[in-house]
N, C-alpha and C positions, 0 to 999 in steps of 0.2 A: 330475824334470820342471821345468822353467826356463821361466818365464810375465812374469816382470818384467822392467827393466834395471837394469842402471848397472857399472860397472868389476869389485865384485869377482865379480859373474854371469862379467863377459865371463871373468877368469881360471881361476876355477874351471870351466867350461864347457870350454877350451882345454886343464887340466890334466888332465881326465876324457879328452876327446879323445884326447890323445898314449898313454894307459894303453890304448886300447881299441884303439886302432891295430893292434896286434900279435894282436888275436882278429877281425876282420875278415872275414868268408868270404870264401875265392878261388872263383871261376867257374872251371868246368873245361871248357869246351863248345870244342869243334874245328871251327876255321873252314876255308871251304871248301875244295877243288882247283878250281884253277883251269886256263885256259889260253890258249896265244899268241892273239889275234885281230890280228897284225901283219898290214896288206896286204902280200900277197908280191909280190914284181917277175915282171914276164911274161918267160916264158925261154923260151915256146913262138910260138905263130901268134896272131894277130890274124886275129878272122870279123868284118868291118862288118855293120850291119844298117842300111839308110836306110830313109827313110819308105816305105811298103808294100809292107816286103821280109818276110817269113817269119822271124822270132824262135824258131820252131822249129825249122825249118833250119837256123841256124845252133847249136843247144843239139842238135841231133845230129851234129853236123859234131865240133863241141868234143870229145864225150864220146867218139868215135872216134879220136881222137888222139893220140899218146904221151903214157900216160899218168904219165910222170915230169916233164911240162914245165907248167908254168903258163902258160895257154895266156887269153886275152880274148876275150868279146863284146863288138863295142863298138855301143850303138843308141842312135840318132839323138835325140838330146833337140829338146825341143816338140814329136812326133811322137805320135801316139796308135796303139795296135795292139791290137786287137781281136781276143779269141779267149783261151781254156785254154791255158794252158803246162804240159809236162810236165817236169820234170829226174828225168833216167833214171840209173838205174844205170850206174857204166863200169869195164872192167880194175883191179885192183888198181896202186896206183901211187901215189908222193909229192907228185904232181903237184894243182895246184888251178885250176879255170876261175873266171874272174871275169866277171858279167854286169852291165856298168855302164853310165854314162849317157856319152856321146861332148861333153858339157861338163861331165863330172867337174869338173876345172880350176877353173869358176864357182859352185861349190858347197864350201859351205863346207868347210876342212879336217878332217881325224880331230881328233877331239874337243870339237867343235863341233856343236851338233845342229840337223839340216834341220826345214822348215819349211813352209806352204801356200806363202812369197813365193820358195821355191826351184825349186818345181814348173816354171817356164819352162825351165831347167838339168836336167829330168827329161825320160826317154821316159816314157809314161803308159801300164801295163800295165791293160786291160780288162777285161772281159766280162760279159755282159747277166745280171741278175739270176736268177737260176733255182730260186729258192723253198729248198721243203727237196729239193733232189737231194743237197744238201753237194756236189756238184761246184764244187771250188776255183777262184779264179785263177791260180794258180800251186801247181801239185801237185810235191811236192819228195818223191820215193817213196821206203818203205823201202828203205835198202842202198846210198841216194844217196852218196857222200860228198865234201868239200873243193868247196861250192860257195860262192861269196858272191857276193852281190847288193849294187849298189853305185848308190845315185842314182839310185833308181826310184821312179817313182809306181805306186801299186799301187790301181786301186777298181773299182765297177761300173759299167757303162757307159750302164744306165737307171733308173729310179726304181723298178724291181721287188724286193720282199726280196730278200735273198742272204743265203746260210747262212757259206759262207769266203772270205777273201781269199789265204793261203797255209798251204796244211796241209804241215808235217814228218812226213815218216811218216804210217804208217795209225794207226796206235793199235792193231792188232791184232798186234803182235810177240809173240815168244815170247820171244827169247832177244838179246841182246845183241849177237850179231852178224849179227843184221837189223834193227838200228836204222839209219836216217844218221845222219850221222858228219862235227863239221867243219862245220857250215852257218853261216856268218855273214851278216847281213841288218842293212847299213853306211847306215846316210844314207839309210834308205828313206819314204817317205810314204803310209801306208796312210790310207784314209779310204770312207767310204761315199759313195752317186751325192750327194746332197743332205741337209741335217741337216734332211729334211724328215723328218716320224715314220712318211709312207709308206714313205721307204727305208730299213727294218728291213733291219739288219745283224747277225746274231749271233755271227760268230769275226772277228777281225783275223788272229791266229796260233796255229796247233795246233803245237806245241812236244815231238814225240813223239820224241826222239832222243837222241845224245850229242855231248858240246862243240857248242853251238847255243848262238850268240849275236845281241842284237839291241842295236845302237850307236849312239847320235848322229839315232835316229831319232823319228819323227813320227807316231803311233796315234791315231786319233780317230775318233769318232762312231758306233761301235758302239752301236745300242739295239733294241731290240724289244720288241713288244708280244706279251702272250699271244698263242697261236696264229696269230702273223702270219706267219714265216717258212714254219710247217706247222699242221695242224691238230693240239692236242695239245700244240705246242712252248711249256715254259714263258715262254718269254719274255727266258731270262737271257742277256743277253748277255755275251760277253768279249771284252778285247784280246789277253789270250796267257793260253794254259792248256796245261797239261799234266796227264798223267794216267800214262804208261807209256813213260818216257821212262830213262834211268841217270841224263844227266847227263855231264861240268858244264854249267852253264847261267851265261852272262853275259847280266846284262840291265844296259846302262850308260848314263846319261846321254839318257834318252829323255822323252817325253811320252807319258802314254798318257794318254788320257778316253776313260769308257767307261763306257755307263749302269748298265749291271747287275752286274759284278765287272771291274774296272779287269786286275785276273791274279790269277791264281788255280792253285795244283798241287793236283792232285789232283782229286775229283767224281767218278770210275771208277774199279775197281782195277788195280792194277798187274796184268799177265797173268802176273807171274812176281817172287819175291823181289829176283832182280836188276834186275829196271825202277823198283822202287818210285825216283821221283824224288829226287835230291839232288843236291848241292856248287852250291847259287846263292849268287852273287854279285849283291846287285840294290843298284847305289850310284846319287845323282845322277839319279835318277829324278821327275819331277813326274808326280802321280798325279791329278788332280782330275776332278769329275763336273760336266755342263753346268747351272749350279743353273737359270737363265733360262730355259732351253729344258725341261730334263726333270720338272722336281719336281711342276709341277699336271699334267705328262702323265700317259697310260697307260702308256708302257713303265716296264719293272723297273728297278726301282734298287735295288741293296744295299748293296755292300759296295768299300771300293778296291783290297784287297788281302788273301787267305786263302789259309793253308796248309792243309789237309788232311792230305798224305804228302808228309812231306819231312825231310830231315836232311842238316845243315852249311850253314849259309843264314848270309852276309852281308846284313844287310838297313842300309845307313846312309847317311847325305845325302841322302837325301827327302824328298819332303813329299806329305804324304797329305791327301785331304779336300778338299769336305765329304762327307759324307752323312746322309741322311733315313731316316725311316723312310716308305715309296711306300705309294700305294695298296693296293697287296697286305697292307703292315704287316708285311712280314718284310724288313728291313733296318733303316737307321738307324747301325750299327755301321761305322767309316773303317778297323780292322781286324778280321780274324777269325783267329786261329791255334786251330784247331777240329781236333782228332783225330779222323778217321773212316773207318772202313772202311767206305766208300760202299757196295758191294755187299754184302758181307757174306762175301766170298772171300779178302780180306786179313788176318787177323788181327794180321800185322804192322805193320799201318800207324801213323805216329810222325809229330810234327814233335817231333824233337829238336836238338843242339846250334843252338841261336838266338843270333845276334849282333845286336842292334839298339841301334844308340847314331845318336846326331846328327842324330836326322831331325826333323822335325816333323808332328804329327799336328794339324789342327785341322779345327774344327765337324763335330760329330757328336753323334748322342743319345747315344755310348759312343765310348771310342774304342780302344781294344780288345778283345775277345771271346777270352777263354780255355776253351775247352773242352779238358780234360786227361784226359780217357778217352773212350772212345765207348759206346754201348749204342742197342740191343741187341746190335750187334755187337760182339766180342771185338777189344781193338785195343793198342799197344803205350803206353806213358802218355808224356806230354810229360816232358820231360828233359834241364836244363841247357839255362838260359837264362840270357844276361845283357842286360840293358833300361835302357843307361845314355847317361846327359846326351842326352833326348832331350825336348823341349816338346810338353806335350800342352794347347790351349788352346781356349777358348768350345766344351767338349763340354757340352753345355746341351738338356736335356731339353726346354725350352721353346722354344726354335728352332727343334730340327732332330727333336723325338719323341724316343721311346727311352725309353733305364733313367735317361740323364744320369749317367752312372758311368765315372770316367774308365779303370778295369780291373775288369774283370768277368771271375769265376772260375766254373764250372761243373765237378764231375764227374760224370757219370751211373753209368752201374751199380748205383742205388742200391741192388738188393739185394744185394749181393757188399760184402764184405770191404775191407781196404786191404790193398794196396797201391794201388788205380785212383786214385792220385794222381800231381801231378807232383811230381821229382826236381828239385833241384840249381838254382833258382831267383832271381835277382840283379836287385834293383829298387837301383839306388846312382845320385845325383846327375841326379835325372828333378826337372820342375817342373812341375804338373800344376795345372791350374784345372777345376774341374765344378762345375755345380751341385748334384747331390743326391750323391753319395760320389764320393770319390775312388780306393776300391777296394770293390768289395761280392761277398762269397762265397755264390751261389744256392744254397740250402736241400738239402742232399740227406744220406744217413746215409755218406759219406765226407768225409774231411778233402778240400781241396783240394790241400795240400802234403803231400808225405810228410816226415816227421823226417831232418832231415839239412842239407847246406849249404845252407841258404836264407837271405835276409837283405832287408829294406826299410830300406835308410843312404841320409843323405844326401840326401833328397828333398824338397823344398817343397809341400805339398800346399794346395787348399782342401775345408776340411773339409765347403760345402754343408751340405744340411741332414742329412745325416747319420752323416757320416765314415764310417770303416774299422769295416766292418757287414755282420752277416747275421740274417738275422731272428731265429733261435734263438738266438743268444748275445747279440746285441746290440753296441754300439759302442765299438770301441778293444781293448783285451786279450782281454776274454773270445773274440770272433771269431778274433783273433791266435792263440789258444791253441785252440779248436775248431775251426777252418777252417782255418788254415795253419801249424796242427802246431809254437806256438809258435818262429815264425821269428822269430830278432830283427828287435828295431825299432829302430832308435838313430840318433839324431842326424837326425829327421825334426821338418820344422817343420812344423805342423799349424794353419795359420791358422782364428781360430777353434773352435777346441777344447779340450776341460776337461783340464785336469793330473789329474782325479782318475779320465781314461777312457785314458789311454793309459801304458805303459810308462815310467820314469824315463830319463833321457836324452834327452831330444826335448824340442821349442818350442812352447809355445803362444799365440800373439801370437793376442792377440781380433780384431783389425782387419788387414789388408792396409794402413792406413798405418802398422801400428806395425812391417812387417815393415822397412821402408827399401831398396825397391825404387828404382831409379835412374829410372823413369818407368813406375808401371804401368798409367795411362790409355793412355800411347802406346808400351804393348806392349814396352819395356825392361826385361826382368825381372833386368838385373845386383841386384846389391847396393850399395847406396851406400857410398861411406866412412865416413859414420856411421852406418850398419848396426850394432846388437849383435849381431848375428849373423853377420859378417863372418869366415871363417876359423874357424866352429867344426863344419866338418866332419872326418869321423874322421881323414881324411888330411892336413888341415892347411889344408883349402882352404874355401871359399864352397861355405855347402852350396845345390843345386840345380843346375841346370844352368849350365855353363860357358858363357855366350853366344856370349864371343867364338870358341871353337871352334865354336861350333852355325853364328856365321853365317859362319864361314871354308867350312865345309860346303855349305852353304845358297847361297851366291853364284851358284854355276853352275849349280847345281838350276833356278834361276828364270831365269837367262840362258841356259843352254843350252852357256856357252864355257866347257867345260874343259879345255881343251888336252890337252898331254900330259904336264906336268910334277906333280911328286910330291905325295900328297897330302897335306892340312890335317897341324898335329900332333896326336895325339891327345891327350883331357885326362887328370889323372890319373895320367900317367907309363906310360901302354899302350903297348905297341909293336904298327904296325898291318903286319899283311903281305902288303895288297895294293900296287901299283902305285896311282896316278888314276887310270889310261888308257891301256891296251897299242897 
């Protein structure tokens, strides 16, 4: 353990380093399938729709047409139209209809995300709030396939709750080939009648299909209050959820705010092994909750972002947060990657292979929530993750409520056995500020980790008032050894922390000035040149996170313009294999 400076620290430090390189854990987690979401060229008919012509007239005209041809609706932007949309099933075929705005053109290009000052460039797809009937505004039915929607406004047309704005599929599928299939929803603008708290809104999008993607688009103001939508109805709002859906799912480059869960997979079980949700891609994504408007309110706030059921998940270039702990007292947490088999009819339910690098998680009481088994119900354990160079910052107990722990571990089952732990685990080159721990493993008779490739390298932490802790073993090894199955820990700098509580190889610098951060009032968490600690990460680099990739990432997250060209490099020497922007 290294607590002091000066030169021969820095070499010896560097010399350990290059030795330890070659035992390093490898991640072995399998990132998603993907797929095309190119706009295709129209090689079929053009159906016009002007202002107070029939939009479903024309959505059955289309779906009766050769259905090899890519065929357009085009409706009249600044128009409003009024009334339920159905997209119907149609003949098998290669063929895709496209349903867009008729000044497409004045709207911004693919990869660039729409906005409220675009809506003049939009038709404005309607209808009168109607409580809990769950009658959508746009209902896109099992068995749909190859539609996209392109430069639409999508909301409710009075200040009455409403339950959906567009549902994919029923959610009652059985089998795979009664899912739709193919739906893209390009540059669209979902939003409720008024961000007044009487217009409780509870879904943006029901996400029940396969290859469904959501682009360059615009989610906002989903919230509800207890039983306001129905009587009974908890109150949780979402912008995209899914529950019984295969898969892949691209979510790219959007805005979602949303009081109650920002998206969310999972909540229901899957009707069948092959629906249980997987292959997301979720890049470039701004995830935030309306602090001003929601926090002293009634409606629910929890969470930005939670897995349930899911496996092969991109999750990177976002930025999540804030959240609180509401009224209710059940939230506070900016993520949740929570295994659960909601009903208690999946026993296979997982979030497995997890990829999260580059994002940014800030203000929250926690800011991620690890649940790695479920109970009572029987469920499949978390497995192979890797969680790198990504800023977790102001998770602070006293702002925002909560545990104030920047990773918080939970297994249940307590009275069973291990394995109900997670597998194959990769915390490398994360920079993490909290105030009370910066990982704490909740008390139960399983380990959290099971023995095997697991590893915490490379990470900056603040130690708060308690560090890497659980209440039966207490802080730094002993936990590391009881609760995650002694995983290494190496070459993590623990600001504020005793050399005689953690593992040899790691930093313990008393103070945040002594770490030589390049400005950490004004949120520059590089390493300065006079840093001791500069380059003594295992792989030869600055340990913590990588800034400058973080904000190569970060740029279009917050401006919305990612074109369409290749994405940031990755740090570390990764090679990444998505596209920015198909």
């Amino acid at each position: 353990m290294f607590s002091g400076a000066g030169s021969s620290l820095r070499l010896f430090a560097v010399t350990v380093g290059l030795l330890l390189w070659a035992h390093v854990s490898a991640s072995a987690q399998t990132l998603p399938t993907t797929f095309d979401t190119t706009l295709p060229a129209v090689t079929g008919s053009t159906f016009p729709v002007n202002a107070g012509s029939s939009i479903q007239t024309a959505i059955n005209a289309a779906a009766g047409a050769n259905p090899n041809l890519n065929h357009e609706i085009v409706v009249q932007a600044g128009s409003a139209f009024t009334g339920a949309l159905t997209i119907p099933t149609r003949a098998a075929g290669t063929g895709w209809i496209i349903i867009r705005s008729s000044a497409l053109a004045s709207l911004p290009a693919a990869g660039t995300r729409v906005g409220p000052a675009n809506a003049t460039n939009m038709p404005k797809i309607q209808g009168p709030g109607t409580g809990g009937s769950f009658t959508p505004i746009i209902d896109i039915l099992a068995g749909a396939r190859q539609w996209r929607l392109v430069g639409l406004e999508v909301t409710v047309s009075n200040g009455s709750p409403h339950a959906t704005l567009i549902r994919i599929g029923s959610g009652a599928e059985t089998t795979v080939g009664q899912l739709a299939t193919n739906i893209v929803l390009d540059r669209v603008y979902l939003h409720s009648f008024s961000t007044a708290l009487s217009a409780g809104l509870k879904f943006g999008v029901q996400m029940n299909g396969a290859k469904i993607a959501l682009l360059d688009s615009y989610v906002d103001d989903m919230k509800a209050a207890p039983n306001q939508i129905f009587s009974g109805d908890d109150g949780e709002s979402k912008g995209i959820v899914t529950w019984n859906g295969s898969g892949p799912f691209k979510i790219v480059n959007n805005f979602i705010q949303v009081a109650g869960i920002n998206v969310m997979f999972g909540g229901s079980d899957a009707n069948a092994p092959a629906l249980r949700p997987a292959d997301l891609d979720f890049r470039n994504n701004y995830v935030p909750k309306n602090l001003a408007l929601w926090r002293s309110s009634s409606v629910v706030a929890k969470t930005t972002f939670e897995l349930k059921n899911m496996a092969r998940v991109l999750i990177e270039g976002n930025r999540f947060g804030p959240a609180w702990v509401p009224q209710s007292g059940d939230g506070g947490q900016v993520l949740r990657l929570n295994v659960r088999n909601q009903d208690g009819t999946d026993p296979g339910s997982r979030v497995q292979d997890i990829t999260f690098r580059n994002n940014i998680v800030k203000s929250g009481g926690t800011g991620i929530q690890f649940l790695v088994h479920d109970s009572p119900n029987a469920s499949a354990n978390m497995a192979r993750g890797l969680f790198e160079n990504n800023l977790f910052d102001d998770i602070n107990s006293a702002t925002w409520g909560g545990l104030g722990n920047a990773w918080t571990f939970t297994s249940y089952s307590e009275a069973s056995p291990e394995p109900n732990s997670a597998q194959e685990m990769i915390f490398n080159h994360n920079t993490v500020f909290s105030d009370l721990a910066p990982i704490n493993a909740q008390d139960s008779t399983n380990q959290v980790f099971e023995s095997g490739a697991n590893a915490f390298q490379n990470n900056i932490f603040q130690r708060g008032s308690y560090g890497i802790r659980s209440d039966a073993f207490g802080e730094g090894t002993p936990t590391l050894n009881g609760r995650f199955a002694g995983a290494p820990f190496t070459r993590n700098l623990m600001i504020g922390g005793s050399a005689l509580s953690y593992p040899a190889d790691n930093f313990v610098p008393a103070t945040v000035g002594l770490v030589g951060f390049v400005n950490f009032a004004g949120g520059d968490y590089r390493l300065a040149v006079t840093s001791i600690y500069r380059n003594l990460a295992t792989d030869g680099t600055d340990i913590g996170v990588n800034v400058d990739t973080l904000n190569a990432w970060q740029a279009c997250t917050i401006s919305g313009v990612c074109g369409a060209g290749a994405a940031p490099a990755a740090p570390f020497g990764l090679t990444l294999s998505f596209s920015w922007h198909e």
